[in-house]
C-alpha positions as CSV (number, residue, x, y, z in Angstrom):
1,X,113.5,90.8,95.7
2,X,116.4,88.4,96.5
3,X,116.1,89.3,100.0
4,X,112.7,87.8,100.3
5,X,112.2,84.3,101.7
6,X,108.4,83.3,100.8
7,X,108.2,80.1,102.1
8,X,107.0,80.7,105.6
9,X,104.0,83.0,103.9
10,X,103.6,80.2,101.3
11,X,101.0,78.1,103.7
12,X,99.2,81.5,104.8
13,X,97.6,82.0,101.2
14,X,93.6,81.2,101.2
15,X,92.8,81.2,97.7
16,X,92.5,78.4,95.7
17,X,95.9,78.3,93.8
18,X,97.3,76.6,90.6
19,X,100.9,76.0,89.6
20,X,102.4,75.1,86.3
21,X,105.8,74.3,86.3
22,X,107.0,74.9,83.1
23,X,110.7,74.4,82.1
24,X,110.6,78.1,80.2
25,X,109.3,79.6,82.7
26,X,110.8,78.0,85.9
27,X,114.9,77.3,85.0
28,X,115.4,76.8,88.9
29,X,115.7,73.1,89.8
30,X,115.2,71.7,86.5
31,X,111.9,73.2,85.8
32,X,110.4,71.8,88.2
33,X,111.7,71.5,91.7
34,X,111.0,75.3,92.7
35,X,107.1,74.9,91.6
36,X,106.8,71.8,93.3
37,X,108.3,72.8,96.3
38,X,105.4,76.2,95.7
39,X,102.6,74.0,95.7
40,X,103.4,71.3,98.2
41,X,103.7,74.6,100.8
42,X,100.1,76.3,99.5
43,X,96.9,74.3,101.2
44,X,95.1,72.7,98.4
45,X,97.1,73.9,95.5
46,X,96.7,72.1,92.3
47,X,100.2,71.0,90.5
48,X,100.6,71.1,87.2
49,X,104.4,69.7,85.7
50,X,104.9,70.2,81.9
51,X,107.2,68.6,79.8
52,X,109.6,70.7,77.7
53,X,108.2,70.4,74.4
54,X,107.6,74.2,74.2
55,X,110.7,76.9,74.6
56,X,108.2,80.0,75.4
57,X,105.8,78.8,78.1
58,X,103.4,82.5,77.2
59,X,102.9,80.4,73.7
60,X,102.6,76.9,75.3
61,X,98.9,76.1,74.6
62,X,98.8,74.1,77.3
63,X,99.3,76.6,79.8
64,X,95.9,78.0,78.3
65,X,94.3,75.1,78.7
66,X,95.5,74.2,82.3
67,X,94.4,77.4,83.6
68,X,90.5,77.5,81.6
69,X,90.1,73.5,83.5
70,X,91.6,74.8,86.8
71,X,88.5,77.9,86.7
72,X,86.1,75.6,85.2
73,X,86.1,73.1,87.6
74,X,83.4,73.5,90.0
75,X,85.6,71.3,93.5
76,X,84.6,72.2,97.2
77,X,87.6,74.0,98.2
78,X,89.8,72.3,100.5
79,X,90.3,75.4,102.6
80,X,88.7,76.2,105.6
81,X,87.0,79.4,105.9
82,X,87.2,79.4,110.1
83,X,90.7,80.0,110.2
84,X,91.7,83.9,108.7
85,X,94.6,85.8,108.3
86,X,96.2,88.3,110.7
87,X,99.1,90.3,111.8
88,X,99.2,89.4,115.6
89,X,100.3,92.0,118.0
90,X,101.2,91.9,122.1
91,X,102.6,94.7,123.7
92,X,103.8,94.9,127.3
93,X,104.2,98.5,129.1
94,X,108.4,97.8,130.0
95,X,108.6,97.6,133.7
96,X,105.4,97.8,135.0
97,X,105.8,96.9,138.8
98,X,108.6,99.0,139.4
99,X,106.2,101.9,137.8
100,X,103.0,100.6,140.1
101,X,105.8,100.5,143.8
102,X,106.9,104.0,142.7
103,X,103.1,105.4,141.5
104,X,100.9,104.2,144.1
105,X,97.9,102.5,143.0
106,X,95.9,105.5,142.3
107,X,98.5,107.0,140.5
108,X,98.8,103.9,138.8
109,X,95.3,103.6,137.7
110,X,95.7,106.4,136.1
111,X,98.5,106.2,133.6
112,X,96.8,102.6,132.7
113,X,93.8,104.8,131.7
114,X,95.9,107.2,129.6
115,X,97.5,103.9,128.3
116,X,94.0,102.3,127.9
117,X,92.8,105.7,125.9
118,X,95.4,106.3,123.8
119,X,95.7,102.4,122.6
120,X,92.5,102.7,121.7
121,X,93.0,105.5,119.2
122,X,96.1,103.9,118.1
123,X,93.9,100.9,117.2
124,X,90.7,102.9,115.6
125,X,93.7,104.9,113.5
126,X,95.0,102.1,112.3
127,X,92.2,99.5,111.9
128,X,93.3,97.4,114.6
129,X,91.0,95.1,116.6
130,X,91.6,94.7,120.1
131,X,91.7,91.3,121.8
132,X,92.3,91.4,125.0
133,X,94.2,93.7,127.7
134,X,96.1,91.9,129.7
135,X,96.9,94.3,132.8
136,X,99.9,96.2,131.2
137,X,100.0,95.6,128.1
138,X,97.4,94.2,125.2
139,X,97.0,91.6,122.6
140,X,95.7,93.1,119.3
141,X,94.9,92.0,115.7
142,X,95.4,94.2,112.1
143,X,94.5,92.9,108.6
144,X,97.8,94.3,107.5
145,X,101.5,93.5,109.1
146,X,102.7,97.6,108.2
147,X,99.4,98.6,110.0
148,X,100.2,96.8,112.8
149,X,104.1,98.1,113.3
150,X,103.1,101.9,113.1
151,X,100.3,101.8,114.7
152,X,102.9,101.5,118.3
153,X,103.7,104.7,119.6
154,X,104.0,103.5,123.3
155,X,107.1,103.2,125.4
156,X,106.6,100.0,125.4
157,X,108.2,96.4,124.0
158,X,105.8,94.7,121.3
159,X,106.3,91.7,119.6
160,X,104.3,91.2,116.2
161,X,104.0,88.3,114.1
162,X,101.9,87.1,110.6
163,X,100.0,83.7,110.6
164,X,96.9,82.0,110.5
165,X,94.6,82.5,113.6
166,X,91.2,81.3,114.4
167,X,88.3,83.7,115.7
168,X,86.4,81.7,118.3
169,X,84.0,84.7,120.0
170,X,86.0,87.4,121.4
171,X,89.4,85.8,121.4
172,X,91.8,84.6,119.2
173,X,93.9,81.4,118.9
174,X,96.3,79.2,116.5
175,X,100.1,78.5,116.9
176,X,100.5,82.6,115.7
177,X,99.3,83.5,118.8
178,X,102.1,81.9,120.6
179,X,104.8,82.9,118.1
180,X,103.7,86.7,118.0
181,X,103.6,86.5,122.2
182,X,106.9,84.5,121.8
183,X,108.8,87.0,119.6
184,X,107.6,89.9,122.3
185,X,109.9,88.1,124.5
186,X,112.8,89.0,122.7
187,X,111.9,92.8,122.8
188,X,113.6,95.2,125.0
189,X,112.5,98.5,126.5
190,X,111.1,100.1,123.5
191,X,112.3,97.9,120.9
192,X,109.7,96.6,118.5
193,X,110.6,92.9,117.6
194,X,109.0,91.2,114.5
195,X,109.2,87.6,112.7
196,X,110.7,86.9,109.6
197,X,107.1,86.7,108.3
198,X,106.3,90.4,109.0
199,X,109.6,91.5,107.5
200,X,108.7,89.8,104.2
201,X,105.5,90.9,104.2
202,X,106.3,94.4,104.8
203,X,109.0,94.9,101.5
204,X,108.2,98.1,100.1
205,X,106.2,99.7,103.1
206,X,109.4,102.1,104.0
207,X,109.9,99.8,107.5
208,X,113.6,99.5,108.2
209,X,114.3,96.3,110.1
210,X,117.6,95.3,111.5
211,X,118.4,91.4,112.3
212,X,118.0,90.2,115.8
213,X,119.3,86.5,115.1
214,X,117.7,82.9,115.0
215,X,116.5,82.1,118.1
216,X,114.2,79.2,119.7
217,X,111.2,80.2,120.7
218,X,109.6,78.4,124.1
219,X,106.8,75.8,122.5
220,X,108.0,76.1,118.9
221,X,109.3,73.7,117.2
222,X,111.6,75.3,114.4
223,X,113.7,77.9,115.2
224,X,112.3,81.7,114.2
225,X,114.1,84.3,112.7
226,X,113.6,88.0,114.6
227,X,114.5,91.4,113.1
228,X,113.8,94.6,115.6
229,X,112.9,98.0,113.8
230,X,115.3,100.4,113.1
């Protein structure tokens, strides 16, 4: 648990959220500084500082009482249902025109095909939702960030990253789009390479990752940290 860093999954959560920071309860910061900082990075959460009046905050009637008004109050939602969660994938078969100069074309068409087939079990398997094929390679979407890393079995690089996206027809957009594409740039031949996100996200699953730095990523503002599975 002390290895997980939450706060770049804090602003993916969709449901409407309320935090009480309580000084029994939250001894970090004062009370109050580790909730605040939980529901300034949730959309729309509802903040709720208590004083210190009460040592246990399980027998702090007013923790009852926050949480009854937070479900009894009937507010549009300040969360936008367009915009969903997703575990981003690109993929890119590792070099591809050296493969198509030594192939032929025919020959060439017809490994894509194998590729194009067997991605596409890979994807059925594994509850994946393909985007887009982009030549040699494809850009997928799972509801699940462990889905998503076993479902490659290519010899291939893939990048994968967790963030918000928005559905707009057949394709996909949102600044996790570029991050997920951006972190497949870091992969080499055969190397699955995921954000910091996925790693988080995937505690528990059995996924071994091993750190590949802080890097900048082309178009992104804050610098990303990459792991590459083990």
């Amino acid at each position: 648990m002390s290895e997980i860093d939450v706060r770049a999954v804090l602003p993916l959560i969709r449901a409407e959220t309320l935090v009480i920071a309580h000084p029994a309860a939250n001894p970090i910061g004062g009370g109050g500084a580790a909730a605040a900082l939980l529901a300034e990075r949730i959309p729309g959460a509802r903040f709720v500082p208590l004083d210190g009046t009460s040592v246990l905050y399980w027998a702090d009637a007013r923790v009852a009482d926050e949480i009854v008004r937070f479900l009894a109050t009937d507010e549009p939602s300040a969360i936008s249902d367009e915009r969903v969660l997703a575990a981003v994938l690109f993929t890119d078969i590792v070099g591809s025109t050296a493969q198509l100069a030594e192939l032929g074309d025919r020959q060439w068409q017809d490994l894509l095909g194998r590729h194009d087939r067997l991605t596409s079990e890979i994807l059925d398997r594994f509850r994946g939702r393909l985007i887009d094929r982009a030549g040699d390679g494809l850009l997928a979407i799972f509801d699940g960030p462990a889905r998503g890393v076993r479902a490659l079995g290519l010899e291939a690089r893939a990048g994968l990253h967790v963030g918000e996206i928005e559905l707009r027809d057949d394709t996909v957009t949102g600044i996790a789009v570029h991050i997920a594409a951006r972190v497949m740039g870091r992969a080499q031949a055969g190397e699955v390479v995921v954000s910091r996100t996925v790693k988080d996200l995937t505690a528990g699953s059995g996924l071994v990752f091993a750190d590949r730095g802080t890097h900048r990523l082309k178009g992104i503002d804050e610098p990303w940290q990459t792991f590459v599975l083990a």
